[in-house]
NUMAR-786736 format. One record per residue (C-alpha): residue in three letters; x, z, y; residue number from 1. Coordinates in Angstrom, 1 decimal, always signed. Layout:
// NUMAR-786736
ATOM / ALA / X / Z / Y / NUM $
...
This chain:
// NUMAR-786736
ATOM / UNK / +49.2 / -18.3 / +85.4 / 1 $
ATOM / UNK / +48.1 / -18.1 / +89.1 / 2 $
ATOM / UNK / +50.5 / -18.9 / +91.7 / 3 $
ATOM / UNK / +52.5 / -16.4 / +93.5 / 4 $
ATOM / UNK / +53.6 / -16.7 / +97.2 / 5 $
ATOM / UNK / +57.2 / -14.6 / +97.7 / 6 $
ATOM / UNK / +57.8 / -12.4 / +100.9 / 7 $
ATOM / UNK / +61.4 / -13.2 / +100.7 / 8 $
ATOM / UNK / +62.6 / -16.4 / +102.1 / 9 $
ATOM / UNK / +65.7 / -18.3 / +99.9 / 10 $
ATOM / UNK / +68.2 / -16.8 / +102.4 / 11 $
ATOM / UNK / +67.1 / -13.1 / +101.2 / 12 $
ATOM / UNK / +67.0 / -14.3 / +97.9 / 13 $
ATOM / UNK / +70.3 / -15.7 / +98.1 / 14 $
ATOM / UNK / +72.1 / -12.8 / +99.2 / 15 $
ATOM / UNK / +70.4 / -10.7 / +96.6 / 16 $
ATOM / UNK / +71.6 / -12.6 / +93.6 / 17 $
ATOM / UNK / +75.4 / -12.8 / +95.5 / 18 $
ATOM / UNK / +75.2 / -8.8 / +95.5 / 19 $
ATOM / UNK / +74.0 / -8.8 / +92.0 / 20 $
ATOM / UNK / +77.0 / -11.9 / +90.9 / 21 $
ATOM / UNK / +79.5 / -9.7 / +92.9 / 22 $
ATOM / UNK / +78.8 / -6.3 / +90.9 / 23 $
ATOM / UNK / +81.6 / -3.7 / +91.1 / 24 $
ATOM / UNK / +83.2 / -1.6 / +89.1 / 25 $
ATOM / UNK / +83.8 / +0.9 / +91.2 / 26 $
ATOM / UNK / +81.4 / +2.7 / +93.6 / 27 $
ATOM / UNK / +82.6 / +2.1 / +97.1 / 28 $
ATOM / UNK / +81.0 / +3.8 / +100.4 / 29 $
ATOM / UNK / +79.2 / +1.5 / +102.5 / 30 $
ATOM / UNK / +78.9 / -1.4 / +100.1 / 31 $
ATOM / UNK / +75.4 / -3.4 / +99.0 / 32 $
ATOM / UNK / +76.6 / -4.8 / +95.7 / 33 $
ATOM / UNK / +75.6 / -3.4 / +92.2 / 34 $
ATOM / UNK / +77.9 / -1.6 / +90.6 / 35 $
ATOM / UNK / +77.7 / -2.2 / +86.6 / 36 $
ATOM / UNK / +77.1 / +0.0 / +84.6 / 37 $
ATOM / UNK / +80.5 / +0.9 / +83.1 / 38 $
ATOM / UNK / +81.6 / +1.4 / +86.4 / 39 $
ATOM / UNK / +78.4 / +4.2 / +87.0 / 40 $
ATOM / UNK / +79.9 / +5.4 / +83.5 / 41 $
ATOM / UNK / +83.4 / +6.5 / +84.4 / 42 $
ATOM / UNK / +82.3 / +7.6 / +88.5 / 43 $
ATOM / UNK / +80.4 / +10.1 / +86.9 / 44 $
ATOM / UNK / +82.4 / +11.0 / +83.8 / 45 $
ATOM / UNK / +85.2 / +11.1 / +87.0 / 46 $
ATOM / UNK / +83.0 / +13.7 / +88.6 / 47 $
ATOM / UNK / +82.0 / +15.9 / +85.7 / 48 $
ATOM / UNK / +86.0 / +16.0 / +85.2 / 49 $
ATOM / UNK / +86.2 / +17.4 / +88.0 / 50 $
ATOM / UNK / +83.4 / +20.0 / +88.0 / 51 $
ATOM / UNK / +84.9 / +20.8 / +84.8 / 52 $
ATOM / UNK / +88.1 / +21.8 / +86.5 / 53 $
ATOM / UNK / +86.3 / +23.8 / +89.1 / 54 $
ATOM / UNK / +84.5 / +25.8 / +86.5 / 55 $
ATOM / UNK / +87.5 / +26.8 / +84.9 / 56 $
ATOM / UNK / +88.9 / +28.2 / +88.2 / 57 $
ATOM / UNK / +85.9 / +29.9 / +89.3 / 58 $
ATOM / UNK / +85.8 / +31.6 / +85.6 / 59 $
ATOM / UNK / +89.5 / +32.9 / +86.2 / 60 $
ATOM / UNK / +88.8 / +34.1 / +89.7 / 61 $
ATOM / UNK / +86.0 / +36.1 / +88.0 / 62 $
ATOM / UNK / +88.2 / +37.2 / +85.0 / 63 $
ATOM / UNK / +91.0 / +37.8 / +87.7 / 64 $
ATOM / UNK / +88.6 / +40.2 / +89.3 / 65 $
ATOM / UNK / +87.4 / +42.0 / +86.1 / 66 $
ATOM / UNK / +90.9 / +42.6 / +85.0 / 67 $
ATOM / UNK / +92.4 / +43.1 / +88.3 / 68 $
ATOM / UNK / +93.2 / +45.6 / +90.9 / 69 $
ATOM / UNK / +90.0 / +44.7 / +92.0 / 70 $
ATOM / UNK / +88.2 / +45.8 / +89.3 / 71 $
ATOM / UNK / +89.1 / +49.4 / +89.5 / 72 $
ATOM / UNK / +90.2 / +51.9 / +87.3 / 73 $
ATOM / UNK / +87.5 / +54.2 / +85.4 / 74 $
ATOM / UNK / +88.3 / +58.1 / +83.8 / 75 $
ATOM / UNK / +85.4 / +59.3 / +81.5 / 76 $
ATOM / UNK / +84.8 / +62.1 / +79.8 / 77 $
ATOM / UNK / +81.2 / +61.3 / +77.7 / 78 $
ATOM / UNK / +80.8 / +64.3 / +75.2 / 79 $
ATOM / UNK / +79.1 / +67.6 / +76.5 / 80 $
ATOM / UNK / +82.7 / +70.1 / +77.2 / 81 $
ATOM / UNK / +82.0 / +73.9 / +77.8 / 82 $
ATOM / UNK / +84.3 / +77.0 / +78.4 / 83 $
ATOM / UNK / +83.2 / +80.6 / +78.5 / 84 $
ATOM / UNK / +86.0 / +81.8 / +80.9 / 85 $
ATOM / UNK / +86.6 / +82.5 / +84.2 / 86 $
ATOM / UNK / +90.2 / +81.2 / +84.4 / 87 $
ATOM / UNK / +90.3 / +77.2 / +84.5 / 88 $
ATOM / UNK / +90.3 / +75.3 / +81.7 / 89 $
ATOM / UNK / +91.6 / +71.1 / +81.7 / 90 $
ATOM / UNK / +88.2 / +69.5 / +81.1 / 91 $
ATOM / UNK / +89.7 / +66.4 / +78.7 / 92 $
ATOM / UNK / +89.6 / +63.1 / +80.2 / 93 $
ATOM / UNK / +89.8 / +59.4 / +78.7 / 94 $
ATOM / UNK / +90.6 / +56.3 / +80.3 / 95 $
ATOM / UNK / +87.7 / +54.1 / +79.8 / 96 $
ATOM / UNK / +89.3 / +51.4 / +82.1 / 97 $
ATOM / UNK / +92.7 / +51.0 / +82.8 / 98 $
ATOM / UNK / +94.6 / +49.2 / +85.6 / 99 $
ATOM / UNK / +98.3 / +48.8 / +86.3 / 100 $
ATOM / UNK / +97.6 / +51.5 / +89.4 / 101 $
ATOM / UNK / +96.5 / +54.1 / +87.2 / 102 $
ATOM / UNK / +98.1 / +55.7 / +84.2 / 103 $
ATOM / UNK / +97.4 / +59.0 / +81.7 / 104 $
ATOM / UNK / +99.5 / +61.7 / +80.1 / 105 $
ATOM / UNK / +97.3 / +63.9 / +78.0 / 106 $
ATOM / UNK / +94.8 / +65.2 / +80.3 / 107 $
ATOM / UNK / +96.8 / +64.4 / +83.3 / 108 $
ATOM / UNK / +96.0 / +60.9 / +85.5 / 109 $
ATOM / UNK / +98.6 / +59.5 / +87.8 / 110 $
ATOM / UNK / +97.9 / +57.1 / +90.2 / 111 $
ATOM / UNK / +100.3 / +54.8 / +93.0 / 112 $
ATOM / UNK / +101.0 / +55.0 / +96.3 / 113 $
ATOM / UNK / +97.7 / +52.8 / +98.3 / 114 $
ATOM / UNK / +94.7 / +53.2 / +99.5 / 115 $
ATOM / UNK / +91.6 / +53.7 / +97.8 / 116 $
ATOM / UNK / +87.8 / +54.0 / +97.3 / 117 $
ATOM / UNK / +86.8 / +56.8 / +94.9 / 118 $
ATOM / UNK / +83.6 / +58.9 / +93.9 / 119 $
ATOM / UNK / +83.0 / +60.4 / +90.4 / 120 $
ATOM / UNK / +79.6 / +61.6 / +89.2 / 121 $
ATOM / UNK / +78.9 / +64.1 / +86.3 / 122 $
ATOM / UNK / +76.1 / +66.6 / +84.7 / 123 $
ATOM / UNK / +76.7 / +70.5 / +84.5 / 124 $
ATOM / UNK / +74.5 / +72.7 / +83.5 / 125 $
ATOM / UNK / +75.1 / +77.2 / +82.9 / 126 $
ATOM / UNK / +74.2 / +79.6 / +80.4 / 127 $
ATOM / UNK / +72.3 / +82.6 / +81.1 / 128 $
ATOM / UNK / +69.2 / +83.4 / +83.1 / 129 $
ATOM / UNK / +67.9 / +82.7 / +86.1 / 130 $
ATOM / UNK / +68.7 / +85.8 / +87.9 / 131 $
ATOM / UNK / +72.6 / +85.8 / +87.3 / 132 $
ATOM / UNK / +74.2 / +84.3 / +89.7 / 133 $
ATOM / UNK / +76.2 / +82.3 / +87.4 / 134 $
ATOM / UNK / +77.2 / +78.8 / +88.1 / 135 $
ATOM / UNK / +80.3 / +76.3 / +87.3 / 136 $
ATOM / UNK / +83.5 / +75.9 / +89.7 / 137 $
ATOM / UNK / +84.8 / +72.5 / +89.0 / 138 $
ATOM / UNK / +88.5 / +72.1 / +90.1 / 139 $
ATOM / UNK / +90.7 / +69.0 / +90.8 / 140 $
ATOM / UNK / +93.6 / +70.2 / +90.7 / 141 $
ATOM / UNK / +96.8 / +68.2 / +92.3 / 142 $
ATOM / UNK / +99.9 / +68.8 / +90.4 / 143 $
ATOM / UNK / +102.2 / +66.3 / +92.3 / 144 $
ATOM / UNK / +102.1 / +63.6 / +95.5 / 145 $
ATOM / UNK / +99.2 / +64.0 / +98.1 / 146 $
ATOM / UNK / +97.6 / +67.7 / +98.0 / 147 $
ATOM / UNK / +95.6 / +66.8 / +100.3 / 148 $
ATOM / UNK / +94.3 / +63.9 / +99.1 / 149 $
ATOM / UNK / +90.7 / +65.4 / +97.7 / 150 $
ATOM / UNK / +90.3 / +67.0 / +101.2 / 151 $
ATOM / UNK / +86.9 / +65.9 / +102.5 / 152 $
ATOM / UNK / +84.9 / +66.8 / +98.9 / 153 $
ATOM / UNK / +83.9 / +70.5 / +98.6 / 154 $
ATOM / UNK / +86.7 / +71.7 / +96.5 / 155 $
ATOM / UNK / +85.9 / +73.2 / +93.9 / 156 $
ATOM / UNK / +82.7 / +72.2 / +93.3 / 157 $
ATOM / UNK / +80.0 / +75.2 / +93.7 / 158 $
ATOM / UNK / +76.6 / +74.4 / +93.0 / 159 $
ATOM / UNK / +74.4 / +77.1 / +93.9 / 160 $
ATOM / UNK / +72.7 / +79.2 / +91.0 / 161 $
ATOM / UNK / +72.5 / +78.9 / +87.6 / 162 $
ATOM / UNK / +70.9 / +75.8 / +85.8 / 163 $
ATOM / UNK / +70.0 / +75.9 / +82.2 / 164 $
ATOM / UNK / +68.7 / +72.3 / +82.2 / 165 $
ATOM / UNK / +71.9 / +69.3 / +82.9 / 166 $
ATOM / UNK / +71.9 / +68.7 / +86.5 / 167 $
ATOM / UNK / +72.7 / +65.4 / +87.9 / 168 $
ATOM / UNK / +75.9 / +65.6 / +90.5 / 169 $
ATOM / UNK / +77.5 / +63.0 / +92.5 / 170 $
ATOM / UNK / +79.9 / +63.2 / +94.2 / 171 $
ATOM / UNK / +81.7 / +61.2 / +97.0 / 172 $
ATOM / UNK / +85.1 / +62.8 / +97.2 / 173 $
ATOM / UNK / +86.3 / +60.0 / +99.8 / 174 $
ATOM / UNK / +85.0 / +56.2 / +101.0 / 175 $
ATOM / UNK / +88.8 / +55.7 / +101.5 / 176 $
ATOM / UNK / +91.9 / +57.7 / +101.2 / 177 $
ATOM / UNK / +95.4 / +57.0 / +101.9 / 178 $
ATOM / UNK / +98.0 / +58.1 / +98.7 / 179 $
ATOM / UNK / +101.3 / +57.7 / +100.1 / 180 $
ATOM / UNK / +103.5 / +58.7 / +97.2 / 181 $
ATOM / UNK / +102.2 / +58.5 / +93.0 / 182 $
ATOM / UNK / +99.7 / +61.8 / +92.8 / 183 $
ATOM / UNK / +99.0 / +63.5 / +89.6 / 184 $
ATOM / UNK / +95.9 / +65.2 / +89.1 / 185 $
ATOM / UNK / +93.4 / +66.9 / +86.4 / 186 $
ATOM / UNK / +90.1 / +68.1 / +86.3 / 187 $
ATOM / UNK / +89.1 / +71.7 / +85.2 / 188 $
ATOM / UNK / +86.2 / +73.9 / +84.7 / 189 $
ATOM / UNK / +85.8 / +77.6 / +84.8 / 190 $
ATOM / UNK / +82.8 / +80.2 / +85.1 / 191 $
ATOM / UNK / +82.5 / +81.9 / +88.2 / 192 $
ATOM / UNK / +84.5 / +84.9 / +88.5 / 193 $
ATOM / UNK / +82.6 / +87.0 / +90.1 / 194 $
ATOM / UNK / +80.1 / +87.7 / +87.7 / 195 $
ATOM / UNK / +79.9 / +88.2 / +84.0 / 196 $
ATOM / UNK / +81.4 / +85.5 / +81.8 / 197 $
ATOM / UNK / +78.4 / +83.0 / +81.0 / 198 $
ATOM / UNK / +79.3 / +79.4 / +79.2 / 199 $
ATOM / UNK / +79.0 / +76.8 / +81.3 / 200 $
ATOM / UNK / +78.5 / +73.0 / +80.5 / 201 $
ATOM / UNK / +79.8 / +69.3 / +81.2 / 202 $
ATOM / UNK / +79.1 / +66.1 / +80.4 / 203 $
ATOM / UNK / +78.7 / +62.1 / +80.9 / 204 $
ATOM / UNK / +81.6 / +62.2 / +84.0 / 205 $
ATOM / UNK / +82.3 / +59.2 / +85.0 / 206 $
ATOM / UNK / +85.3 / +58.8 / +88.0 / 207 $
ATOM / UNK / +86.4 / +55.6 / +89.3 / 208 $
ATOM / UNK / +89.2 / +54.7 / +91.4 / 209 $
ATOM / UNK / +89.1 / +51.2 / +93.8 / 210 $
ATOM / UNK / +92.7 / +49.9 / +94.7 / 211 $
ATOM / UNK / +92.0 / +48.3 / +97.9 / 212 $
């Protein structure tokens, strides 16, 4: 074997073997000696531990917020609902999500005193042709609490002429509103009264309530 010339002189070689004699078991900041490798072993079994532990709490925050006020509370009413009548009839309604803010009696929904984020979307259509002037009037109608509390959405609802196909309708009855006492509501249909008594149509509504 040919010779070899080192680039270390014994004093670097020296302190290299003392870091490797004086290996620790435990990683400490700022130090040059090895650490063995039990000691690498339970640093970052230490640390997964730990990541382990921040998982779980990041999961409950999220469940927290699924579950929560936070969440929201959702009313649905999915299957098509018609009436052929000009006086109002309760459209039914089913809570798809519930919350602790929100409640239901039959067709009635009660929510608590706060302030909230709302909107509700749905799809209407009519019956009849195109030159009656037929159309849905869609009615929330407050039976107790805040009357008022629907004021800035066009209530009823009056879409302009008749529609035989389903029309898409969102609408933002308020970015925030203040209940200040529990406010029972429902949601009816009729046809418009002052024409001829056509059948008119509702379906996928979907209304959410944000507790904030």
């Amino acid at each position: 074997m040919s010779s070899y010339t080192l680039t270390n002189n014994a004093s670097d070689i020296d302190s290299a073997i003392s870091r490797v004699v004086a290996a620790e078991a435990v990683p400490s900041a700022g130090s040059q000696n090895m650490v063995t490798s039990g000691g690498v072993k339970n640093y970052v079994d230490t640390v997964i531990a730990g990541v382990g532990v921040d998982t779980s709490a990041i999961e409950a925050d999220v469940l927290a917020l699924q579950t929560g006020k936070t969440a929201g509370a959702v009313v649905t009413r999915t299957s098509e609902f018609s009436v052929n009548s000009e006086s109002y009839q309760t459209i039914p309604l089913t809570v798809s999500r519930q919350n602790d803010f929100l409640s239901a009696n039959g067709n009635n929904i009660t929510i608590t005193a706060g302030h909230y984020l709302m909107w509700h979307k749905f799809e209407w259509k009519s019956q009849g042709t195109s030159f009656h002037s037929i159309r849905p009037q869609v009615l929330i109608d407050v039976l107790s609490g805040n009357s008022n509390f629907f004021g800035t959405m066009a209530n009823p609802f009056f879409p302009s002429g008749t529609k035989l196909d389903w029309q898409h309708e969102v609408r933002l009855t308020a970015f925030y509103n203040y209940v200040s006492s529990d406010t029972t509501f429902r949601m009816r249909l009729r046809d418009d009264p002052s024409t001829d008594t056509y059948r008119q149509y509702i379906r996928n509504l979907s209304w959410l309530f944000l507790k904030i």
